[in-house]
C-alpha positions in Angstrom: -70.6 -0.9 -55.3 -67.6 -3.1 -55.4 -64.1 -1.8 -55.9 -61.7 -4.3 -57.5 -58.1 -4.9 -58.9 -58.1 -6.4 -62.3 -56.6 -9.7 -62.1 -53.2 -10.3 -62.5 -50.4 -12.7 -61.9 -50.3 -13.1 -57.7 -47.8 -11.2 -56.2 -45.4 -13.3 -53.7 -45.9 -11.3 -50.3 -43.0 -11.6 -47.8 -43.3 -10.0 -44.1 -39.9 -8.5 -43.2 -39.0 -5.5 -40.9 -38.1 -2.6 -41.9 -34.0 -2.0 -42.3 -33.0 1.1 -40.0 -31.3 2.6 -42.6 -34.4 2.5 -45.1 -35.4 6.3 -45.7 -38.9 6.7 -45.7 -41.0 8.7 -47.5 -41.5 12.6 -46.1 -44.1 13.8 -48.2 -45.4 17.0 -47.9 -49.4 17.3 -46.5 -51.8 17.6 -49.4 -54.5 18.8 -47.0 -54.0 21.6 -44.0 -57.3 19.5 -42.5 -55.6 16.0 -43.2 -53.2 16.2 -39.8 -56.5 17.7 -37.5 -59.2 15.2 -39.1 -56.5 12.5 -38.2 -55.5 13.9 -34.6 -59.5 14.3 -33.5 -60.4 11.0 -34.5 -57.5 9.6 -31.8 -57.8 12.3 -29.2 -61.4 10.9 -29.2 -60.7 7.6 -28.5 -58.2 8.8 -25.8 -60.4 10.5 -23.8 -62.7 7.7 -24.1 -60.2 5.6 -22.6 -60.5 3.3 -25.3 -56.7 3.4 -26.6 -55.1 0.3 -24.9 -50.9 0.0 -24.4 -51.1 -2.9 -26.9 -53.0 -1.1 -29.9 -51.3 1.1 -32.9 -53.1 4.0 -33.6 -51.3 6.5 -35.5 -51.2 8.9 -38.4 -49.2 8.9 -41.4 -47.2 6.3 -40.2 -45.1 3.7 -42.4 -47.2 0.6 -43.2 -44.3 -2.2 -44.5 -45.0 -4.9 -47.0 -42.6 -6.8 -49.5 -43.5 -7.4 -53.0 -42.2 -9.4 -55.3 -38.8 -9.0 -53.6 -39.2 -5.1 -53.2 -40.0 -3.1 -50.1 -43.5 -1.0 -50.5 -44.2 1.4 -47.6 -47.7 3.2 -47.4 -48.5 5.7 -44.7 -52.8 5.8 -44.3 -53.8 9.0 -43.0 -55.3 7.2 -40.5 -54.8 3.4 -38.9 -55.9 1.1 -36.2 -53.9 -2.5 -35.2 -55.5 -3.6 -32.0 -52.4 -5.5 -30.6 -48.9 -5.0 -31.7 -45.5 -6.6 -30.0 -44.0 -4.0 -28.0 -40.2 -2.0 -28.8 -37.8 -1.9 -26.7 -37.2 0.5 -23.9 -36.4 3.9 -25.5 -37.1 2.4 -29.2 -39.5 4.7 -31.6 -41.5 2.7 -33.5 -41.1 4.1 -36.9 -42.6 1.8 -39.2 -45.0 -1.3 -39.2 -45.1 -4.6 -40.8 -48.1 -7.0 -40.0 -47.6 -10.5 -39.1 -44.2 -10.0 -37.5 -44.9 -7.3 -35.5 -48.5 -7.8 -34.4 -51.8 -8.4 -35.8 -53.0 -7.0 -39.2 -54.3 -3.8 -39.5 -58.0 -3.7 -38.8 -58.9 0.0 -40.0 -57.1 2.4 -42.5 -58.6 5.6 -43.4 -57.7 8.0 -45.9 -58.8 11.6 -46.6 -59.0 12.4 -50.2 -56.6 14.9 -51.4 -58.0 16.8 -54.4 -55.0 15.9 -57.0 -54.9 12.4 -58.3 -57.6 10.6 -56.4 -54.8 8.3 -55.0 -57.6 6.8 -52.6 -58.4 4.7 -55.4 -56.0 3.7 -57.0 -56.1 -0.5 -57.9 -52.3 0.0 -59.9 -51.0 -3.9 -59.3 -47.5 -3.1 -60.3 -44.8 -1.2 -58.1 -44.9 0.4 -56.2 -49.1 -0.5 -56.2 -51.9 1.6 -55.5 -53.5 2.3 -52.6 -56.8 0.6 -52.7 -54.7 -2.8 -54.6 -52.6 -2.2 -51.7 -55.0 -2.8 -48.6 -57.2 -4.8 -50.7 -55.1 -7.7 -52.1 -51.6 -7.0 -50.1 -52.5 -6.7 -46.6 -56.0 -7.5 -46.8 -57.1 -4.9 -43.5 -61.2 -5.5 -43.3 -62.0 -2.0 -43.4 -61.0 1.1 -45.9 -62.6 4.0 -44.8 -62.6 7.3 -47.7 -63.7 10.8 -46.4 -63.8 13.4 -49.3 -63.5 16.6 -47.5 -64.2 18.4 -50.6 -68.0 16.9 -51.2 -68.3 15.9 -47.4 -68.8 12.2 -48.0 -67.9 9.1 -46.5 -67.2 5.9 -47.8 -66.5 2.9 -46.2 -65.5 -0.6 -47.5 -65.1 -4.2 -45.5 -63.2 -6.8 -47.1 -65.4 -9.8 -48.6 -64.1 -12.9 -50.3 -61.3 -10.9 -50.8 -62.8 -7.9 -52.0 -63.8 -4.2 -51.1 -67.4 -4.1 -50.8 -69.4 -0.3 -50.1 -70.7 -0.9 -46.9 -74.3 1.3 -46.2 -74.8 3.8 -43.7 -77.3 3.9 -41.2 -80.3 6.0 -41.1 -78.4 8.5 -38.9 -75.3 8.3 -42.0 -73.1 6.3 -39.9 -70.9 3.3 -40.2 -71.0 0.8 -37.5 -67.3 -0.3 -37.2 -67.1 -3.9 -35.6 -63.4 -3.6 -35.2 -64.3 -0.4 -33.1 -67.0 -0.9 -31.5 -67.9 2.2 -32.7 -70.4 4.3 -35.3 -68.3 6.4 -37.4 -69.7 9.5 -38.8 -69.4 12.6 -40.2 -70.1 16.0 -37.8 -69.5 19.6 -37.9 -68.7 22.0 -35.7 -65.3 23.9 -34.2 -62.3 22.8 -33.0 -59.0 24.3 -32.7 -60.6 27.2 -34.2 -61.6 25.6 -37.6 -65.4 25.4 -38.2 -65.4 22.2 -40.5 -66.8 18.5 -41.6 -65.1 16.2 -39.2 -64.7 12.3 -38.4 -66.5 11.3 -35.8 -66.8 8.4 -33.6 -70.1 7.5 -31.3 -70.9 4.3 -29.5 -73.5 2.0 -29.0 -76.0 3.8 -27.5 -75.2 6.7 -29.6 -73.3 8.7 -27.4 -70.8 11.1 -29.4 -67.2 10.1 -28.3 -66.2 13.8 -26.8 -62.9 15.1 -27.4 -60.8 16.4 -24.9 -61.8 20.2 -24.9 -65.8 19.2 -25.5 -65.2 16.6 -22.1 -63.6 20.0 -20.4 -66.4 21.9 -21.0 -68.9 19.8 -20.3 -67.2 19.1 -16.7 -66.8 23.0 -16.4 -71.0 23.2 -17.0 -71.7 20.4 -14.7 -69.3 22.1 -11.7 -71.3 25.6 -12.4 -74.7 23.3 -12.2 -73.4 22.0 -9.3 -72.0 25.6 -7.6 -75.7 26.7 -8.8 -77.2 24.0 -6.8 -75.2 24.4 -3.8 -76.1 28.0 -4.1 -80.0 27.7 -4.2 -79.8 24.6 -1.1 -77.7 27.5 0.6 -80.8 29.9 -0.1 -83.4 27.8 1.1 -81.6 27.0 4.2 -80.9 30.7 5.1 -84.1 31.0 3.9 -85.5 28.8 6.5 -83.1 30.0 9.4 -85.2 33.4 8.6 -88.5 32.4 9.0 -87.5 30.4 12.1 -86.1 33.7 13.5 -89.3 35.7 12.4 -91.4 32.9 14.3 -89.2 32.9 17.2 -89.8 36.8 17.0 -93.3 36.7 16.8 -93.5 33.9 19.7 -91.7 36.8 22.0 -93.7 39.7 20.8 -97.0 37.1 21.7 -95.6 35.9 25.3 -94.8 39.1 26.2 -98.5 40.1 25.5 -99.4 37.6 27.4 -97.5 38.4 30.8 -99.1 41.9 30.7 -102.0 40.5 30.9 -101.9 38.0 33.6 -102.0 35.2 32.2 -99.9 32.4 32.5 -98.3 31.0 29.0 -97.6 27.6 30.2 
């Protein structure tokens, strides 16, 4: 499956930051899952250790192109840059703009809300759709789309300039160069919600764990290790005991012995 714009004039794409007084969008969350499926997928990298100071990872956060002499700002549900320049001491980064501020983005991912199907969108006029957008404007090698609503997956990787559906493998995952990682779909709890989530697992296929799952598992290996302590503890007072039971036995049997004469030694 291919995903394409239709062809039209080219647009002339300028890289320019941001203006502090530009007023970006505040949208309201079309999803209650959106923010979670979003925060899981970076608190998983996090505990993983695999977040670097010089990589973007964020959520919702201002993606800055201009078009045709007109600011367009997207905000992906999900993104990864793998090195950006850094801000200045006490400076928020609030938006980003590729090629001035750091490498292009390698990964966006968006969750598909259930109104207009925005995910797809290949509109190549202002202010541009989504899929046009990462395709032909920033051109960011992989589009990941999770439809929460029919649990599936999709993920595309830029070729010759177009989106592509990549396959999964046989386990349904994605392998994700730019990562490193398999990405995935998984269910189970967190935070108290029992749903389908994004996943990330490496090479060897070890799930990523998030920070509550690497808790738990250190709490079950302490109590395997108290329980271990414990039974070593047993079989040495264990021991002790039958040592004291043959010392006991080796009185009760010299004492036998001296009544009777005889000599022990």
């Amino acid at each position: 499956m291919v995903l394409a714009a239709p062809q039209r004039q080219t647009p002339v794409v300028t890289w320019e930051k941001l203006p502090d007084d530009f007023i970006l969008p505040d949208d309201p969350v079309e999803n209650i899952q959106q923010p979670f499926l979003a925060a899981a997928l970076t608190e998983a990298l996090h505990t993983a250790n695999r977040i670097q100071p010089q990589m973007l990872v964020a959520s919702n956060f201002g993606i800055v192109a201009n078009i045709n002499q007109k600011t367009v700002v997207k905000a992906p549900d999900w993104l990864y840059v793998p090195s950006v320049s850094p801000v200045g001491t006490g400076v928020i980064r609030r938006s980003y703009t590729p090629n001035i501020e750091g490498e292009n983005i390698a990964v966006v991912m968006e969750f598909l809300s259930d109104t207009d199907n925005g995910e797809y969108s290949i509109r190549p006029t202002f202010p541009y759709g989504k899929l046009y957008f990462y395709e032909k404007i920033l051109q960011v090698p992989v589009y990941a789309i999770f439809n929460p609503y029919e649990v599936s997956l999709e993920v595309h990787r830029l070729e010759n300039g177009r989106y592509v559906l990549q396959q999964p493998t046989e386990s349904g995952q994605f392998w994700i160069p730019e990562m490193e990682l398999f990405l995935g779909i998984w269910q189970g709890t967190r935070l108290g919600m029992n749903i389908y989530w994004l996943r990330w697992w490496d090479t060897a296929g070890n799930l990523l764990l998030w920070s509550s799952e690497q808790a738990e598992q250190e709490r079950q290996r302490a109590e395997q290790e108290h329980q271990r302590a414990e039974q070593e503890r047993q079989r040495a007072d264990d021991a002790i005991a039958q040592l004291e039971i043959e010392r006991q036995r080796q009185a009760v049997l010299l004492a036998k012995l001296q009544e009777l004469g005889i000599d022990a030694d």
